[in-house]
C-alpha positions in Angstrom: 0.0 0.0 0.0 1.3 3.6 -0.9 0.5 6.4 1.6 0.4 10.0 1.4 2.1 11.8 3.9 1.3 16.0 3.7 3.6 17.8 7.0 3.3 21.2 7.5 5.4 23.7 10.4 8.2 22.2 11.8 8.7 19.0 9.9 9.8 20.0 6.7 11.7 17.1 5.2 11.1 13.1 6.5 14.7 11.9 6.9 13.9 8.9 8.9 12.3 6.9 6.0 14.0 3.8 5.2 15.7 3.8 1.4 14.9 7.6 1.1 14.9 9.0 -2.2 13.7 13.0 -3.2 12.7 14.5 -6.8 10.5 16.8 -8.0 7.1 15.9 -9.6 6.0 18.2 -12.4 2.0 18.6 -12.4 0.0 20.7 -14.7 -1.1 22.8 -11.4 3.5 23.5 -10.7 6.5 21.6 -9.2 6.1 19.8 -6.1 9.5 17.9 -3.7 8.7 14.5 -2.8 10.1 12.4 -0.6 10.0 8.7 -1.0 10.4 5.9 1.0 9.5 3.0 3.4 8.3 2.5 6.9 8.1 -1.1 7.7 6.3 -2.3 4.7 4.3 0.5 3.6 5.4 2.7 0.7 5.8 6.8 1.7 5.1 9.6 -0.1 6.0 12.8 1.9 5.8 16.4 1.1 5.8 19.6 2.9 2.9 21.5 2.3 5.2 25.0 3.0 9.0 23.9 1.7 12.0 23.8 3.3 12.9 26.4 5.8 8.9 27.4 5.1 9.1 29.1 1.8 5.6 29.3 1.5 3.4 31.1 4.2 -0.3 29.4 4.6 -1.7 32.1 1.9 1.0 30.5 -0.4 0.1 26.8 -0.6 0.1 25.1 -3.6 -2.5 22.9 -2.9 -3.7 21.8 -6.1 -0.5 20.9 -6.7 0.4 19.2 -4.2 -2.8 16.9 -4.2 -2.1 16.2 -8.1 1.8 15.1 -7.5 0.0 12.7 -4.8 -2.3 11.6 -7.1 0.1 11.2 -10.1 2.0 8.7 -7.9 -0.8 6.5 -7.0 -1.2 7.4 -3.4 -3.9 5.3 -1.9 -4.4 7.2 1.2 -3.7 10.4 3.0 -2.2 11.6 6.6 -2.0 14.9 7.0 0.0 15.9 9.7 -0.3 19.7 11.1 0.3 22.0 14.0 -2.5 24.1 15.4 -4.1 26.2 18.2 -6.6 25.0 21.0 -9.8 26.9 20.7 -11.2 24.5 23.7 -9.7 25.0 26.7 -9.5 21.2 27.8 -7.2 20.6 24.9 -3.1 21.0 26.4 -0.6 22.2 24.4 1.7 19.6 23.2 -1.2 16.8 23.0 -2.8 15.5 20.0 -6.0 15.8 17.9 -6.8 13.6 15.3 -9.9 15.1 13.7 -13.5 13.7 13.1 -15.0 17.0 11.7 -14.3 20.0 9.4 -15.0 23.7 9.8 -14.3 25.3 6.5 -17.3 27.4 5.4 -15.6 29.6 2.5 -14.3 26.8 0.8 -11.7 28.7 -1.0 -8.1 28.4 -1.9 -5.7 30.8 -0.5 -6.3 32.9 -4.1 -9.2 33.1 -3.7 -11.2 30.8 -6.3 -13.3 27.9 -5.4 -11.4 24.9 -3.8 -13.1 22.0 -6.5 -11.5 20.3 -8.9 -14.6 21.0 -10.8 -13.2 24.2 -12.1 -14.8 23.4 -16.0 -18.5 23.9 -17.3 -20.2 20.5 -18.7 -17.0 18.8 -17.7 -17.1 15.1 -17.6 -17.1 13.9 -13.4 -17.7 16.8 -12.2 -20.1 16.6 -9.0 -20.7 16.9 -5.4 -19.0 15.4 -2.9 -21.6 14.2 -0.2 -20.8 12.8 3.1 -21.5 12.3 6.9 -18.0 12.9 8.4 -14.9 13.3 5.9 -12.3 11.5 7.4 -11.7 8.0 7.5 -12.7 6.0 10.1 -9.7 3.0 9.9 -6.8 6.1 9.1 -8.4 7.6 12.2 -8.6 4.8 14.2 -5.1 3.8 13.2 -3.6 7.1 14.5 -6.0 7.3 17.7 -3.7 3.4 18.5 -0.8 4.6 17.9 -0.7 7.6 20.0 -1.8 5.8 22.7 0.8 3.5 22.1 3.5 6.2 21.9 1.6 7.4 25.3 0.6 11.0 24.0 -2.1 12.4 25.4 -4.8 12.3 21.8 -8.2 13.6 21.8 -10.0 11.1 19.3 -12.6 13.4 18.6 -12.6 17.1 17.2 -13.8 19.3 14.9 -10.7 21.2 12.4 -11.5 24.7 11.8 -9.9 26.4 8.7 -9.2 30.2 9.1 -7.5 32.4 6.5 -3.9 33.4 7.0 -1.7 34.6 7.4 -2.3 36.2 10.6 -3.8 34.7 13.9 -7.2 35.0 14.7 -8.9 38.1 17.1 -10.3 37.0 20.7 -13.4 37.5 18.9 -13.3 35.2 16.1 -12.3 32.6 18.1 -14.8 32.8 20.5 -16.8 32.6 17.1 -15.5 29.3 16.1 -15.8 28.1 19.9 -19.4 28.7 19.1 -19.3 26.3 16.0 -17.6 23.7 18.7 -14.5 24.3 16.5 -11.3 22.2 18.2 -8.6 23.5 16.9 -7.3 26.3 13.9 -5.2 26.5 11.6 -5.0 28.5 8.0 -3.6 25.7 5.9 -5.3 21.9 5.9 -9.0 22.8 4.9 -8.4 22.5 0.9 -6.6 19.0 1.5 -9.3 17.7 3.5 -12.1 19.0 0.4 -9.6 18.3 -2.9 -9.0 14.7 -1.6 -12.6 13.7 -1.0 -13.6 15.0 -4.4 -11.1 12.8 -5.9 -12.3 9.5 -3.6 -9.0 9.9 -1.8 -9.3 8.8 2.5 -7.7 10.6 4.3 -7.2 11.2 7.6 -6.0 14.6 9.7 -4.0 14.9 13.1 -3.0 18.0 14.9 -0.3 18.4 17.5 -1.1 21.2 19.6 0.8 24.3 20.0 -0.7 26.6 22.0 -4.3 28.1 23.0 -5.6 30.3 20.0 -6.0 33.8 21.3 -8.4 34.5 24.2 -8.5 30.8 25.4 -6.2 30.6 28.0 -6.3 33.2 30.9 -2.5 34.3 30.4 -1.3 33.5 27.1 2.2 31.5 26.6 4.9 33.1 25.1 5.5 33.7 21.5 9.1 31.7 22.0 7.0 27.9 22.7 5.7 27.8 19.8 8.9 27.4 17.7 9.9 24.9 20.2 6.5 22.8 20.2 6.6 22.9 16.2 10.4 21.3 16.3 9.0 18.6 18.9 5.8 17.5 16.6 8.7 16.6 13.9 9.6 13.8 15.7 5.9 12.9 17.3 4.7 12.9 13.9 7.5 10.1 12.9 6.7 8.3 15.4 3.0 8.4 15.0 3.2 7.3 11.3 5.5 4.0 12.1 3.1 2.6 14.3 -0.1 3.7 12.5 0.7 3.2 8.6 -0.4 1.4 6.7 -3.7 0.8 9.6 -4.9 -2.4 10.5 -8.0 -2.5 9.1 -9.0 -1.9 5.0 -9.2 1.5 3.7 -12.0 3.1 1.4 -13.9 6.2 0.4 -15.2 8.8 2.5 -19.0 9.3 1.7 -20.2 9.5 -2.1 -18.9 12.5 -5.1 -22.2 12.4 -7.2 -21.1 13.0 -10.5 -22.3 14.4 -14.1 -21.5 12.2 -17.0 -21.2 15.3 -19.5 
């Protein structure tokens, strides 16, 4: 089984793969650095969503394509790996959230346009993706084992909320998304989430926790942890992939893209 592995702050290169190998994959949406590789006996394909030494703010993300240099190598499942901010209070800094819901109601790309693939009039496929929850229940379940074998502390259910960037959110708009029973923020993974269920792609979505977004905590940490939580989550994340991938049960779908012949 090949795997898709997205990282994002913090972990921008894989080096702990096993016969690692890098090129760069040419797609009709630009140029995308892979990373490829084994852990155990699954087959790895890694990329960092914002480059080395993060070249690309969350505004910048090429996320079109760097679902299509997934999809070009036959990828048969998605982990995307990310850092974020607590918008409930119960959730610690340095713990884990792998997601069961998404919060992304402007369904844009950072330019802007509409995040579909279904970007042509009278195209053939185009459709709807419909479904109940949009991650996958065995990629979920997979990572929720692991960390408790690795003995983080993972909340195994949780709502991502996707927020423009590339500032922070105001005390107010958080207490906005605590209203939606948002989780945890972040201006980068929403597209992934939308791009790969339109394509029948399952994926699943954990967060490692870097602080409380704005207003959530009665004296807020300094600015100076959350470099040093993003270098932990580098190594969390490897370790969370080795025991989870490729899951222990099979692998399929999430919910149905109803689509238009012509």
């Amino acid at each position: 089984m090949r795997i898709g592995v997205i990282t994002g702050s913090g972990s921008y290169d894989w080096p702990h793969l096993e016969d690692h190998t890098a090129e760069t994959a040419s797609t009709s949406h630009g140029d995308v650095t892979l990373a490829f590789g084994r852990l155990k006996d699954t087959e790895v394909v890694q990329l960092s969503r914002h480059g080395r030494s993060h070249h690309r703010l969350s505004h910048q993300v090429a996320h079109w394509a760097n679902l299509a240099a997934l999809l070009e190598c036959d990828v048969q499942a998605l982990v995307s790996c990310t850092v974020c901010g607590a918008v409930d209070p119960s959730v610690r800094p340095g713990s884990l959230v792998v997601f069961a819901d998404l919060y992304f109601p402007a369904n844009r790309l950072p330019d802007g346009s509409p995040c579909t693939w279904c970007d042509t009039p009278a195209e053939a496929g185009r459709g709807h993706w419909i479904f109940d929850r949009p991650f996958s229940e065995p990629l979920r379940n997979a990572l929720i084992t692991a960390a408790e074998q690795i003995g983080t502390p993972v909340m195994a259910q949780g709502t991502y909320g996707h927020v423009d960037g590339p500032r922070f959110n105001s005390r107010s708009e958080i207490r906005a998304l605590a209203a939606a029973e948002v989780t945890a923020v972040n201006p980068t993974v929403g597209p992934e989430v939308v791009l790969a269920g339109e394509v029948e792609l399952p994926m699943a979505l954990v967060g490692s926790v870097t602080d409380h977004a704005n207003g959530v905590a009665d004296k807020p940490e300094p600015v100076e942890t959350m470099p040093e939580r993003m270098a932990a989550s580098k190594q969390l994340f490897a370790d969370l992939a080795t025991r989870a991938l490729p899951g222990p049960e099979p692998v399929g779908a999430v919910g149905t893209v109803y689509r238009f012949g012509s």
